[in-house]
OpenMM code with the backbone's topology and positions (N, CA, C; nanometers):
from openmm import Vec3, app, unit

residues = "UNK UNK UNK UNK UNK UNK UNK UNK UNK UNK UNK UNK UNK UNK UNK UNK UNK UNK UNK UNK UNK UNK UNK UNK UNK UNK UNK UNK UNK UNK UNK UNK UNK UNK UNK UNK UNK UNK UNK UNK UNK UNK UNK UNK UNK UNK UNK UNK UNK UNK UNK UNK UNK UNK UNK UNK UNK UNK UNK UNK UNK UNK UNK UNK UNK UNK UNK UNK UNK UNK UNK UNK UNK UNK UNK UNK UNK UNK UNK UNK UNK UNK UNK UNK UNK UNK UNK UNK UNK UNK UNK UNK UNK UNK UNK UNK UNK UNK UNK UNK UNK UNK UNK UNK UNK UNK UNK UNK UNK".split()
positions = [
    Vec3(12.8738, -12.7809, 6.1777),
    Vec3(12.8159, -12.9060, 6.1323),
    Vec3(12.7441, -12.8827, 5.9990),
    Vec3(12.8008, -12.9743, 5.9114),
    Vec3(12.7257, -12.9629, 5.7668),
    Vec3(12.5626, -13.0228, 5.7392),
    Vec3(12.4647, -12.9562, 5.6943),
    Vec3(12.3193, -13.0263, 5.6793),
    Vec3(12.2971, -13.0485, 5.5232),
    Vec3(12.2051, -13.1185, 5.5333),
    Vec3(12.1558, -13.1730, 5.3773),
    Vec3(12.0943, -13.0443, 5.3219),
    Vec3(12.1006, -13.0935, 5.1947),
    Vec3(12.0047, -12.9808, 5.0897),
    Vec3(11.9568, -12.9920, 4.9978),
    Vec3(11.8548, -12.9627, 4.9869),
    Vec3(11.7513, -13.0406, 4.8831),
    Vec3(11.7590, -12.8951, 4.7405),
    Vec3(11.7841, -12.9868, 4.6341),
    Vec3(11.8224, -12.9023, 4.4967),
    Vec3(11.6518, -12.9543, 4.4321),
    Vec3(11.5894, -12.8255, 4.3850),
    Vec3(11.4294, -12.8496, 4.2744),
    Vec3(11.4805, -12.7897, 4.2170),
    Vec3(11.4222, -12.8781, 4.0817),
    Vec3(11.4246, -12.7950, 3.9432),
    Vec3(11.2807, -12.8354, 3.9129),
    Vec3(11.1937, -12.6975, 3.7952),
    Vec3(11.1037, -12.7514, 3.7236),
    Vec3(11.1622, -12.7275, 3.5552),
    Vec3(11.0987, -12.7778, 3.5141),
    Vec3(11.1187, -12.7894, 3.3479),
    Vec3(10.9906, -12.7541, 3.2876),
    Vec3(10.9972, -12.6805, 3.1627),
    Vec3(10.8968, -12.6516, 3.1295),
    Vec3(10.9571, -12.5790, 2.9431),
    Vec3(10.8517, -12.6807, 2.8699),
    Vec3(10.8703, -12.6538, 2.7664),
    Vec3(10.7220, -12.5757, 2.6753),
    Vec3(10.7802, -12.4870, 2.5695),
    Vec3(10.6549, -12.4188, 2.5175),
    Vec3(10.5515, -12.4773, 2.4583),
    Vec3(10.6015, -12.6125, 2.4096),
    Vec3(10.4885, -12.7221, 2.3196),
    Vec3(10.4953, -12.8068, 2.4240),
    Vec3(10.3437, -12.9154, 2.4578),
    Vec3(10.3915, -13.0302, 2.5403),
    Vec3(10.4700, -13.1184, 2.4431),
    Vec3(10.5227, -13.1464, 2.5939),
    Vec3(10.6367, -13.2747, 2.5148),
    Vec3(10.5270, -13.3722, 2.5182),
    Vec3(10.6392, -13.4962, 2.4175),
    Vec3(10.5726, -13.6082, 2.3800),
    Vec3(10.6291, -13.7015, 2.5069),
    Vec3(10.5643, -13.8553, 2.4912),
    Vec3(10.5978, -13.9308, 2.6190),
    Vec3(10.7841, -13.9603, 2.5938),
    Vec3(10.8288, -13.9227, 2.4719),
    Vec3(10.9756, -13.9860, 2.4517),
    Vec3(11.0594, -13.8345, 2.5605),
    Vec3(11.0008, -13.7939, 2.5521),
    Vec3(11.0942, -13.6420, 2.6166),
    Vec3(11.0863, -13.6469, 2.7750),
    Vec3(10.9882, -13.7433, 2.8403),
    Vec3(11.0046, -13.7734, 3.0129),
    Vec3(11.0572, -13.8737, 2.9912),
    Vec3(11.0071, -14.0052, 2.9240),
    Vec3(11.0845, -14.0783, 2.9137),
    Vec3(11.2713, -14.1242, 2.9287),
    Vec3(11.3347, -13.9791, 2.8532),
    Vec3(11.4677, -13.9561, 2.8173),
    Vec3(11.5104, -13.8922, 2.9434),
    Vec3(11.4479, -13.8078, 3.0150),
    Vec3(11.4893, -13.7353, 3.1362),
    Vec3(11.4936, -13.8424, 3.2153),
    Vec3(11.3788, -13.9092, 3.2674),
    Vec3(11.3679, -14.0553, 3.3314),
    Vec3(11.5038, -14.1301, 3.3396),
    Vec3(11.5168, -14.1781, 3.1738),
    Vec3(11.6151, -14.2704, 3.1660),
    Vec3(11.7293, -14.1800, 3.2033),
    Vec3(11.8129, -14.0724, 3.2069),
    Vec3(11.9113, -14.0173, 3.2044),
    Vec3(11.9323, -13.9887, 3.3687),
    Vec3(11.7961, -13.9446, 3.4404),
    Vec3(11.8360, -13.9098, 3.5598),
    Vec3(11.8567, -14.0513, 3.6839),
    Vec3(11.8082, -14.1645, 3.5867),
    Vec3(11.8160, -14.2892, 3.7237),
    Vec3(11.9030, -14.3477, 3.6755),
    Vec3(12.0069, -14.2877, 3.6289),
    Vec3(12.1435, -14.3345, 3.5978),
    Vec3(12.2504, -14.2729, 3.7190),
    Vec3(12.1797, -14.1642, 3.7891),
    Vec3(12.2572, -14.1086, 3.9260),
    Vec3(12.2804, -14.2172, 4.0264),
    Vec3(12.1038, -14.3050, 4.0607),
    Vec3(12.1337, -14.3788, 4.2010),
    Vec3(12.2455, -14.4395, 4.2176),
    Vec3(12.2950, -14.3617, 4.3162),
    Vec3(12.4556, -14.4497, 4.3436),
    Vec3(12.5685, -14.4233, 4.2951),
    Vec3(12.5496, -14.3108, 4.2244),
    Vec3(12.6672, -14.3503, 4.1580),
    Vec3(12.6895, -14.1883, 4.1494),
    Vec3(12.6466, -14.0786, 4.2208),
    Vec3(12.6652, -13.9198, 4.2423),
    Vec3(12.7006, -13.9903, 4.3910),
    Vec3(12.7760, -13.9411, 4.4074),
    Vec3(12.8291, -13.9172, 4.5659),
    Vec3(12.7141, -13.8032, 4.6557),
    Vec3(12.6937, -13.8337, 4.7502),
    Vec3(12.6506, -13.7061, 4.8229),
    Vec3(12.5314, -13.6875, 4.8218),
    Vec3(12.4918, -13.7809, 4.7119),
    Vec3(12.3208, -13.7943, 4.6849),
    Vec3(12.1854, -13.9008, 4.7497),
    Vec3(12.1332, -13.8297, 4.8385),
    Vec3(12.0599, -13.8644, 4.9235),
    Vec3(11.9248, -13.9184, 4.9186),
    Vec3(11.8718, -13.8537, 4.7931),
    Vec3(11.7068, -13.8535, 4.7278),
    Vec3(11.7233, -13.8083, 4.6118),
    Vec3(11.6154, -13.8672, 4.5483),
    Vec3(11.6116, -13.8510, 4.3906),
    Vec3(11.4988, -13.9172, 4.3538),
    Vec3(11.3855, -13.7919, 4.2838),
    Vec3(11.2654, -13.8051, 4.2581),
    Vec3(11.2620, -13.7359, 4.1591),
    Vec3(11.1863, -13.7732, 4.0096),
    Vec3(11.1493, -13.6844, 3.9148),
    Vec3(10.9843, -13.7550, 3.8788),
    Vec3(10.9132, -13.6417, 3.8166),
    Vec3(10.7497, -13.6570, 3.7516),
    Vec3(10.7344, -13.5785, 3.6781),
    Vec3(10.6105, -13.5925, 3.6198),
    Vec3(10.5885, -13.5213, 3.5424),
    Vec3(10.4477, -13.4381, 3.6386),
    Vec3(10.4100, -13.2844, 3.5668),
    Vec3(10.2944, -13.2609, 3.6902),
    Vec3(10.1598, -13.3181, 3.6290),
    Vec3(10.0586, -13.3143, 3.7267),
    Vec3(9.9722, -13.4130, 3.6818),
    Vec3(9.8366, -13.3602, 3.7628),
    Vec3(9.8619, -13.2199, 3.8238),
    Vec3(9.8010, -13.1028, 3.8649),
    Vec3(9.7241, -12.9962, 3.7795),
    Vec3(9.8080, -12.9489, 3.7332),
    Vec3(9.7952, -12.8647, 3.6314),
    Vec3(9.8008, -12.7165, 3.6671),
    Vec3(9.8486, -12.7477, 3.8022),
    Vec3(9.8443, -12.6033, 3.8374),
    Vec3(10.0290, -12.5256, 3.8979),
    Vec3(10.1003, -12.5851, 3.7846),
    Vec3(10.2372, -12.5375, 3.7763),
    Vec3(10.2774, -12.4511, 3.6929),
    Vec3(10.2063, -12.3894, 3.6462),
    Vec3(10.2145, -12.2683, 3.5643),
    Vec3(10.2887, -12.2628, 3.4191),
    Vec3(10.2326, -12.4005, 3.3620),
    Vec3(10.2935, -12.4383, 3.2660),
    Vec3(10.4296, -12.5535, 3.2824),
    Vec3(10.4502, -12.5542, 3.4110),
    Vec3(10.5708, -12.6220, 3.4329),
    Vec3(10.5360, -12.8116, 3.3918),
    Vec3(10.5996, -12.8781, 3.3360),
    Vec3(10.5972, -13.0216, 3.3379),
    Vec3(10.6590, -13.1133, 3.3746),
    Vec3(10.7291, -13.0532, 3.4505),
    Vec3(10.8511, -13.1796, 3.5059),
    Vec3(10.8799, -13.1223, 3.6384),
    Vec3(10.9378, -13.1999, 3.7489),
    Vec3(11.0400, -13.1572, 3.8356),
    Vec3(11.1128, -13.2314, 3.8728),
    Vec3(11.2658, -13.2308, 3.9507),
    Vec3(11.3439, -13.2890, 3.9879),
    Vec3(11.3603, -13.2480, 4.1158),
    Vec3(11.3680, -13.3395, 4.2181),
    Vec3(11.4254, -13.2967, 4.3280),
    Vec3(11.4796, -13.4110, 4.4009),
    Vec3(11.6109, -13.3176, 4.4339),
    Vec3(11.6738, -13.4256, 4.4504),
    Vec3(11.7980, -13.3478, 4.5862),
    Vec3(11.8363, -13.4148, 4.6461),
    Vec3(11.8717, -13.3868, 4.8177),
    Vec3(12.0059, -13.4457, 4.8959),
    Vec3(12.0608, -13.3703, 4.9009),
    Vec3(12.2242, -13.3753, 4.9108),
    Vec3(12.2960, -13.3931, 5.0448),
    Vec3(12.3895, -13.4709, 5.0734),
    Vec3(12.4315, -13.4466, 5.2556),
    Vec3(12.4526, -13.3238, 5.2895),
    Vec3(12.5277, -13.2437, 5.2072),
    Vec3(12.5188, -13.0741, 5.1832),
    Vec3(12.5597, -13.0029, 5.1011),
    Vec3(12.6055, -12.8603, 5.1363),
    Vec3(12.6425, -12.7893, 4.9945),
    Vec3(12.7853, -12.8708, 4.9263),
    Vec3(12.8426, -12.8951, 5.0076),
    Vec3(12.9856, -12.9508, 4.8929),
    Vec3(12.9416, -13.0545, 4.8470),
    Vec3(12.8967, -13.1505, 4.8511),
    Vec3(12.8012, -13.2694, 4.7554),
    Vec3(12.7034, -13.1870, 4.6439),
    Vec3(12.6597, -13.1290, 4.6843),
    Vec3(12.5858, -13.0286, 4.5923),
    Vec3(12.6495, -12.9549, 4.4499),
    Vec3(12.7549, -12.8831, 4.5673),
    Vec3(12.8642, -12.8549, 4.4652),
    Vec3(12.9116, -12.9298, 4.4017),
    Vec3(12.9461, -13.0519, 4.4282),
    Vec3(13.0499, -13.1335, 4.3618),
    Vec3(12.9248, -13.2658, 4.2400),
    Vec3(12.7885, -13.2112, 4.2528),
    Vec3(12.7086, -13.2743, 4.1707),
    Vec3(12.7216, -13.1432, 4.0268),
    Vec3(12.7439, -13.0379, 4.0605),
    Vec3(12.6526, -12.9745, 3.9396),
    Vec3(12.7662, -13.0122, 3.8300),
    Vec3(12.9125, -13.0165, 3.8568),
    Vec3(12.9970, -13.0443, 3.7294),
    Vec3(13.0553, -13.2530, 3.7125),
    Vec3(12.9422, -13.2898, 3.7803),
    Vec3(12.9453, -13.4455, 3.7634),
    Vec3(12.9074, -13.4771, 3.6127),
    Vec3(13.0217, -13.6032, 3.5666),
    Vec3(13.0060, -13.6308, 3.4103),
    Vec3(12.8728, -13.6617, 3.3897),
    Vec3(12.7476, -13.7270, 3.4507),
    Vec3(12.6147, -13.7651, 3.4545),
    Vec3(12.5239, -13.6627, 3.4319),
    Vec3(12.5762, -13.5582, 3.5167),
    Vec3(12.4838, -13.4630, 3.5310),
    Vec3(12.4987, -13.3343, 3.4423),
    Vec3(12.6193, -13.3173, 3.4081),
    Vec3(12.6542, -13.2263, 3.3006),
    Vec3(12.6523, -13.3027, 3.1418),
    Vec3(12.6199, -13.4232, 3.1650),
    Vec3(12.5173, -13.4826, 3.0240),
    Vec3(12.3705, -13.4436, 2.9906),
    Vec3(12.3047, -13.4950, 3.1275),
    Vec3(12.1782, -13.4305, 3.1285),
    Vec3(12.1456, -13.2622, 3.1057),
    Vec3(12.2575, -13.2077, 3.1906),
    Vec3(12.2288, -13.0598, 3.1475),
    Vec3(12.2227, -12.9631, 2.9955),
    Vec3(12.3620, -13.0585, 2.9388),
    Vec3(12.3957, -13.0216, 2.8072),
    Vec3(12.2270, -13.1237, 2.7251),
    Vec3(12.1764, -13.2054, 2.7479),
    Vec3(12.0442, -13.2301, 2.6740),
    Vec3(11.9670, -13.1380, 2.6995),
    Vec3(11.9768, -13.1371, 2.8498),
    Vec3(11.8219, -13.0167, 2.8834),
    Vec3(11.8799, -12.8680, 2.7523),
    Vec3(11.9847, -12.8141, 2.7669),
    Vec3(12.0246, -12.6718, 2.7177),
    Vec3(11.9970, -12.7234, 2.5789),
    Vec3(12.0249, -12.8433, 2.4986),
    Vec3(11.9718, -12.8682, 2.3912),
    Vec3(11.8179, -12.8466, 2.2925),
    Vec3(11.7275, -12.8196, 2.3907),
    Vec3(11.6305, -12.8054, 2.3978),
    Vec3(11.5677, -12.6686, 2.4281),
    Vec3(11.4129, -12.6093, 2.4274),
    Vec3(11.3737, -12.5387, 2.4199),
    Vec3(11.3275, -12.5097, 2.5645),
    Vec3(11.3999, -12.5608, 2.6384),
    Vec3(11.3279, -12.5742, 2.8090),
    Vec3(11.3536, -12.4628, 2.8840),
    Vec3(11.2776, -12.3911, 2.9530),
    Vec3(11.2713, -12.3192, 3.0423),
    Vec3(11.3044, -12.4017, 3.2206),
    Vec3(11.3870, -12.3457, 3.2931),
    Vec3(11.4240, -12.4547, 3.4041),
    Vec3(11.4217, -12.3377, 3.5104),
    Vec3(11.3817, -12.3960, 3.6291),
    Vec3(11.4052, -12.3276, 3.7760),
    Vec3(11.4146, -12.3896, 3.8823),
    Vec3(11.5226, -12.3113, 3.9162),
    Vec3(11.6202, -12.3436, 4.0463),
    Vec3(11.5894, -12.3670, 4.1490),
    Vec3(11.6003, -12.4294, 4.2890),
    Vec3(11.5355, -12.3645, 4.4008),
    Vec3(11.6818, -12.4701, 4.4636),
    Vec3(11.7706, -12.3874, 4.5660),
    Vec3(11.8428, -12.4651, 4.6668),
    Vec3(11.7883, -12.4235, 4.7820),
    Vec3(11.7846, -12.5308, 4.8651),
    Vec3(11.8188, -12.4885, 5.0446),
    Vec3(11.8348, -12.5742, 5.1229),
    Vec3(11.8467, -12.5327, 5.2385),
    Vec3(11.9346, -12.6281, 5.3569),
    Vec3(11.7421, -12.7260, 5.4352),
    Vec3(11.7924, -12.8331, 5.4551),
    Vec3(11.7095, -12.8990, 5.5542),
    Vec3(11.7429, -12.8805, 5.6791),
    Vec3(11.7004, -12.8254, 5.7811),
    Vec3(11.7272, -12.7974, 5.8721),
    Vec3(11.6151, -12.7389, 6.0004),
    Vec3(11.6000, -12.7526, 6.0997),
    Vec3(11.5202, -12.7013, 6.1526),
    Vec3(11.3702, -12.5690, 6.1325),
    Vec3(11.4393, -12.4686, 6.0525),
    Vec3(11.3529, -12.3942, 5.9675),
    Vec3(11.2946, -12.4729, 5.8572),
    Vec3(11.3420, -12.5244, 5.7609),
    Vec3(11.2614, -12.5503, 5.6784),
    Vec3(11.2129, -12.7292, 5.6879),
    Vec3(11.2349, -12.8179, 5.7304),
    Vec3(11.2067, -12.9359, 5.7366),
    Vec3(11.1021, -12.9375, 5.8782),
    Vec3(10.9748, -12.9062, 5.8001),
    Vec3(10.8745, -12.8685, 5.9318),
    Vec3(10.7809, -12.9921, 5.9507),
    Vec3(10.8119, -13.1044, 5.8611),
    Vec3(10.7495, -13.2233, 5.9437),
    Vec3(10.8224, -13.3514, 5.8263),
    Vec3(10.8832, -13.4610, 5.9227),
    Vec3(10.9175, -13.5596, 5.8300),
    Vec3(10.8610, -13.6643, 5.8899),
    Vec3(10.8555, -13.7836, 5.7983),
    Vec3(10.8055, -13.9017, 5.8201),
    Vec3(10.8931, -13.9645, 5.9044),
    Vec3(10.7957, -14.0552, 5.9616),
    Vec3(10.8532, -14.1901, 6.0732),
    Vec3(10.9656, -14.2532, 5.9613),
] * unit.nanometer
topology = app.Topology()
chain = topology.addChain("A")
for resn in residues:
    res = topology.addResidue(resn, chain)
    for name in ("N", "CA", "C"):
        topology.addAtom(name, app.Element.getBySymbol(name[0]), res)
């Protein structure tokens, strides 16, 4: 049986960005709802903590499973956004994994 999987990225650039540079991620990534197959959740911010280690952004976003997953990273949408992000001076990190009994240790009603 196949489970969901939730894909984080953070972003993190050496100068802060200006408001046009979330802005552009914003506009580029809510061009997915609906229209990535396989895609379950989809949340991006900026941090507002300050305790991300320089990091300013994250994406996370949560898949029925790995072949939706798979079949997001070479999507025309998303390999737009990527080729902007690589355009840029951004530092990015990964995090995949499965929702599943181990790690989904409390969800909402």
């Amino acid at each position: 049986m196949s489970q969901p999987v939730q894909h984080l990225v953070l972003f993190r650039l050496a100068e802060p960005p200006g408001p046009e540079v979330e802005e552009e991620m914003r506009r580029q990534i809510s061009t997915w709802a609906g229209v990535i197959p396989g895609l379950r959740r989809l949340r991006f911010g900026a941090d507002t903590g300050g305790r991300a280690d320089g990091y300013q952004f994250c994406l996370l976003t949560e898949f029925e499973d790995a072949e939706a997953l798979a079949a997001y990273l070479p999507h025309p949408l998303h390999a737009a956004f990527l080729r902007w992000v690589q355009d840029r001076p951004f530092e990015v990190l990964r995090f995949d994994y499965p929702l599943d009994e181990r790690t989904s240790l409390l969800e909402s009603a």
